[in-house]
Each structure stands twice: as C-alpha cells, then as structure tokens.
C-alpha positions in Angstrom: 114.7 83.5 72.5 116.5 80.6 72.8 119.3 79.7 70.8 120.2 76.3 69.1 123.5 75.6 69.6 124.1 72.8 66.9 124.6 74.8 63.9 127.2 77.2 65.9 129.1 74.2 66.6 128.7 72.7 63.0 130.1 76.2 61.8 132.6 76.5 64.4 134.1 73.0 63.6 136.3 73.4 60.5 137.9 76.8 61.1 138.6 75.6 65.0 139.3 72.3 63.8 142.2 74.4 61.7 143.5 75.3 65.0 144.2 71.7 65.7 141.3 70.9 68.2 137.9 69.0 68.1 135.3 71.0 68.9 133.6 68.5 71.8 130.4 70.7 72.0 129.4 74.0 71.9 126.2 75.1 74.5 124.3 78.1 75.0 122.8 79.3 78.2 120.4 82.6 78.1 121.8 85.2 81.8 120.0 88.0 81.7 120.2 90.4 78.4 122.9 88.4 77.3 123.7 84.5 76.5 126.7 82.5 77.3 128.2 80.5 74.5 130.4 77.5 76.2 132.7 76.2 73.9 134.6 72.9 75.1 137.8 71.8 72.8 140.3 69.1 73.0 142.9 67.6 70.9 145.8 64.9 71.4 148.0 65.7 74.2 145.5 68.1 75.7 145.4 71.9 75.2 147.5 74.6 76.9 146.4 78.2 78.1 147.9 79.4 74.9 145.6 77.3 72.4 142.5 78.1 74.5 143.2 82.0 74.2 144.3 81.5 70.2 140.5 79.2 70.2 139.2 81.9 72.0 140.4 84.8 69.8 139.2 82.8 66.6 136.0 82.0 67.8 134.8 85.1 68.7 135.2 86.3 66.0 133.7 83.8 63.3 131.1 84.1 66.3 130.7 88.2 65.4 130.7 87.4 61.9 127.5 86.4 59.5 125.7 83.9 59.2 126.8 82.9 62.9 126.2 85.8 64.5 122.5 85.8 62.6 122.2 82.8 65.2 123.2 84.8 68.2 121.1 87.8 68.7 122.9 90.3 71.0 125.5 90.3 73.4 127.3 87.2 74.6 129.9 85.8 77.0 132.2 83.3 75.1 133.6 80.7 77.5 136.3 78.3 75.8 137.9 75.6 77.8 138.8 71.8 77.6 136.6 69.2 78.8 136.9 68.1 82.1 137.8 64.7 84.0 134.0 64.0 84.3 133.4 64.1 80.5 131.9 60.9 79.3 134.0 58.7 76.6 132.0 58.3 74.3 134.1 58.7 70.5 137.0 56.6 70.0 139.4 59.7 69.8 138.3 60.1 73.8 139.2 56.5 74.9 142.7 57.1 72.7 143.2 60.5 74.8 142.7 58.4 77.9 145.8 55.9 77.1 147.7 55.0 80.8 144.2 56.4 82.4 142.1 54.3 84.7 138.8 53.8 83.3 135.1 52.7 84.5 133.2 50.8 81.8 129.4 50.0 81.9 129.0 47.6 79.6 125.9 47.1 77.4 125.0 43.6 79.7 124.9 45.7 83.1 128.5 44.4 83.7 131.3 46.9 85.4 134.9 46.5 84.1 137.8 49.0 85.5 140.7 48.7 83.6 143.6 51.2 82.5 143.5 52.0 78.9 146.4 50.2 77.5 145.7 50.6 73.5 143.5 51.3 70.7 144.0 47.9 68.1 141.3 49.4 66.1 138.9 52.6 66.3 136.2 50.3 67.5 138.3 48.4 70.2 140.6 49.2 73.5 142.2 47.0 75.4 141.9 47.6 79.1 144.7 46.1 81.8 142.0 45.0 84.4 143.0 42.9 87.8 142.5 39.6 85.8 144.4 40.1 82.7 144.0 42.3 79.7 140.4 42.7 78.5 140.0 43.8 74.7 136.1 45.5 74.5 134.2 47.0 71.9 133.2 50.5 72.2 129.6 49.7 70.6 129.6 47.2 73.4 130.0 50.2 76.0 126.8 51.6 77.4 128.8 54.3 79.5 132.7 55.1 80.8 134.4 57.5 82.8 138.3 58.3 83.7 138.6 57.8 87.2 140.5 60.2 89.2 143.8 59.1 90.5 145.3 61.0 93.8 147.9 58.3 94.2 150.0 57.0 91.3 152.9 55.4 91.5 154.3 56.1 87.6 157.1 54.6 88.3 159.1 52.4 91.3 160.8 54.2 93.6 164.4 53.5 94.3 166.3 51.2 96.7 166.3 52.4 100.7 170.1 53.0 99.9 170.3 55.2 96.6 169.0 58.5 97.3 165.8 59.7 94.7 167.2 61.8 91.6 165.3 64.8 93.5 167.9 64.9 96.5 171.2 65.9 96.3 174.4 65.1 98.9 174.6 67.0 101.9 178.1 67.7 103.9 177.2 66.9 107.4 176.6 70.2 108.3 173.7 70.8 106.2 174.9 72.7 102.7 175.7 71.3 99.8 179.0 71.1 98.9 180.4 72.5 95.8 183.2 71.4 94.0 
C-alpha cells in the first residue's frame, strides 16, 4: 500500500513548526514489512543534534497518534534530519539561510549567474556579489539554484609574514612555552 506523504507533512507542520523548524518535506518509502518516513527540517541558523532528537521524539509520536497514524499502517522507521548542501533553493527562507554562501543560479532565460548571497531587500529579491559587481535577481526569475560547496575559504585575511596567527603562541628557543 503505498502511503501519501502530503497530509503527514501538513499534520506534522504546526506542532514541529512549534519546535522552531520548517518542516522542508516529509517522504515515505515502503522496505519490506515496514515503511520509512524521512523527515527533513531546517530553521535559521541550522539545527543541532539536540533539536533533531527533540524533532524526532515529537514526531514519532504525533506519528503514533490518530488520525496520523490512520495514514501509516504498521511499523515504520522515522528518519529526521536537516537538508543537505544539494537541496534546491527554492523558498525565499532558503536563499536567506544561504547569506555569505556561494550560489549557482539558472535563470528563467537559460543564463548562469554565480554569486555569493549578500542580502534579502525583499522576500522576492537577493542580491548576489558576482565577479562583475552586485547583481539584485528575482526569485520568480530563478528557474533553478544550488549552494556550491566551498573546500577553500578564506573568511578572513590572514596576518602579516611578521605577526604570528592568534592560533600560535611564543616559544623559548628550546621548544616549550614559557610561563610566566
């Protein structure tokens, strides 16, 4: 039997949403005897270990509960985790989550414009800091765009040859630090 998975997340939303996260989307897969029920949530300044387990707790059990576990018939394996780098933007509240993060923008005209997210003027616009300037778009204008991964970073300059880096402390000549 297969299970529709939009009316879980439309009853998961609010009492999840009371939790402090968005419920992104909610998908349900069929393994065996049982199904898994894969929850993703995010909110402003990401979620820690402790907000998934607290999302976790609260879901499962609004999931055990009527009319939501009407939906589910038999056992299930509740996954609940945070969307990853490969997520689409595709709500304003995701491009305002990305702010500082280098973006990939198909634009609705078959043009490609990488930018980092510098600012949301309105929920319908960002503006992007491309190679040529800052570029203010409008989402509706946005036929797809990803966060790119970063490896390399520089978040801020690095100091002078001559000063050492906050992270390295005096040495005596011999090796140990020398205490005072």
């Amino acid at each position: 039997m297969s299970v529709d998975s939009a009316p879980l997340e439309a009853g998961l939303a609010d009492p999840l949403g009371a939790l402090g996260v968005d419920v992104e989307s909610v998908e349900v897969q069929r393994a065996g005897r049982r199904h898994i029920v894969r929850i993703i949530v995010d909110r402003d300044g990401g979620v820690d270990l402790d907000l998934i387990a607290a999302v976790s707790r609260r879901a499962s059990e609004i999931l055990d509960e009527p009319p939501l576990a009407d939906l589910l018939p038999g056992p299930f394996v509740l996954e609940v985790s945070s969307p990853g780098v490969d997520r689409p933007l595709t709500q304003a509240r995701h491009w305002r989550r990305a702010t500082s993060r280098l973006v990939e923008a198909t634009m609705a005209d078959g043009t490609v414009v990488e930018g980092r997210v510098m600012r949301m003027p309105a929920d319908d616009q960002v503006v992007l800091a491309t190679d040529t300037g800052d570029l203010t778009i409008r989402l509706a204008d946005v036929q797809r765009a990803m966060v790119q991964v970063e490896f390399t970073r520089a978040e801020a300059p690095a100091p002078p040859p001559d000063e050492p880096s906050p992270s390295e402390e005096p040495t005596s000549p011999s090796g140990t630090n020398e205490q005072e």
